[in-house]
C-alpha positions in Angstrom: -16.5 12.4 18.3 -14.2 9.6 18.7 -15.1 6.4 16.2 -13.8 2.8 17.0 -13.4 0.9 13.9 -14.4 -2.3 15.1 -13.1 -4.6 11.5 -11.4 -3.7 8.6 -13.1 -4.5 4.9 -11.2 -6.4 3.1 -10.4 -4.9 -0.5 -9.7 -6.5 -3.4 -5.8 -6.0 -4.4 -4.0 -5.3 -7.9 -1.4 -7.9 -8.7 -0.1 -10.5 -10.1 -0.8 -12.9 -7.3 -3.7 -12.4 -4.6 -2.7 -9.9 -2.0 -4.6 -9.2 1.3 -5.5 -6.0 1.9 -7.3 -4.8 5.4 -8.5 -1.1 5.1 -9.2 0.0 8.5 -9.7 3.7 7.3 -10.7 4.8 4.2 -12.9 5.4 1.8 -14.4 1.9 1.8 -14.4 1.2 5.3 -15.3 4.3 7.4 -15.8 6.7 5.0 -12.5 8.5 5.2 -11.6 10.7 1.9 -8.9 12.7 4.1 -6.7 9.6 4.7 -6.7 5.5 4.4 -4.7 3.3 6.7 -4.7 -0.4 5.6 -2.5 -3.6 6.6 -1.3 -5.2 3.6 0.0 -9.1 3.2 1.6 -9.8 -0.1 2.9 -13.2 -1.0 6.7 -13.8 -2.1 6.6 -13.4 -5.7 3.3 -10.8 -5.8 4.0 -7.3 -7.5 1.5 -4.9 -8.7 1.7 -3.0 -11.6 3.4 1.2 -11.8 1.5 3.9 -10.5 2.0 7.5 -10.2 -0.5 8.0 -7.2 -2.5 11.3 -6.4 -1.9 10.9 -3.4 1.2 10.8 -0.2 1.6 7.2 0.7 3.1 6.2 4.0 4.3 2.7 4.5 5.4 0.6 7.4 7.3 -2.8 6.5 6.2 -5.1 9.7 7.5 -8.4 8.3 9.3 -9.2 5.4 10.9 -7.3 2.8 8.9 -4.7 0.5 11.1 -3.7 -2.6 9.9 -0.5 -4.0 11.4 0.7 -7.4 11.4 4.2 -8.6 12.7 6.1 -11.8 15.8 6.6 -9.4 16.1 2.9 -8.4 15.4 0.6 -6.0 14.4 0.6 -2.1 14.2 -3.1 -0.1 12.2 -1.8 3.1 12.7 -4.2 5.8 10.4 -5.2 9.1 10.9 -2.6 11.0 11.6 0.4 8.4 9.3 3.0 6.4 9.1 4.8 3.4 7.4 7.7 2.3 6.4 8.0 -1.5 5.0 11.5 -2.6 2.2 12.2 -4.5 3.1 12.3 -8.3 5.9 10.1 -8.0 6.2 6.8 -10.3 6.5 3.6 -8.4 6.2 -0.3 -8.4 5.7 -2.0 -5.2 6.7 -5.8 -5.4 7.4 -8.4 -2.5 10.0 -10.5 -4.2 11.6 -12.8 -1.3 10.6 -15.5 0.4 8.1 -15.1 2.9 6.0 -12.2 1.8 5.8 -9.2 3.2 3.3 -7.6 5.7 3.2 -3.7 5.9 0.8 -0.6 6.6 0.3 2.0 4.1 -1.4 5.2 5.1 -2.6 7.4 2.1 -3.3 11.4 2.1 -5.9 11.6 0.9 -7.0 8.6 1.3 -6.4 5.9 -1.7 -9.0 5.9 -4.6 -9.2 3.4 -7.7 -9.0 6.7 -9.5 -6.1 8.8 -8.1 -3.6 5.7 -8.2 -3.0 6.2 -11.7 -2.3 2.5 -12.5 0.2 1.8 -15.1 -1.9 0.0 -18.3 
């Protein structure tokens, strides 16, 4: 059966700085433990703190600049480019420039409070 999701829920956002985050699908908003899709808009200057997720993530930069660091470095995704992060990989997502950044992340499974494995 096909399910329009007529609004996302918004979800409260890890950071330094307030951070909108839409789930569309997910565990909040539809129910969805298999996957979570969610537009994100992070202010310049936001960053939220290390994580080694549970879970694929999948992430879209539509606007903006996302810097993602990893024990191997740092990635700037721009509007326009994607990056995949695997489950049980270390990383720091952060929108230093000006302007923010808007993106999409899809999670498999879907993202949970307790599979992201927040740094303390």
């Amino acid at each position: 059966m096909v399910t329009l999701i007529p609004t996302p829920s918004i979800i409260e956002a890890a950071g330094n700085k307030p951070k909108i985050i839409k789930e569309y699908i997910g565990r909040v908003n539809s129910q969805t433990i298999e996957a979570s899709v969610a537009r994100m808009n992070s202010p310049a200057g936001w960053e939220e703190p290390g994580q080694t997720p549970e879970f694929d993530e999948y992430t879209l930069a539509l606007a903006g600049t996302l810097k993602i660091s990893t024990k191997e470095g740092d990635i700037d995704v721009v509007a326009g480019q994607a990056v995949i992060a695997r489950k049980g990989e270390w990383v720091h997502y952060s929108s230093p420039h000006e302007g923010g950044t808007d993106y999409v992340a899809m999670c498999l499974p879907a993202f949970s409070p307790e599979t992201v494995n927040r740094d303390p």
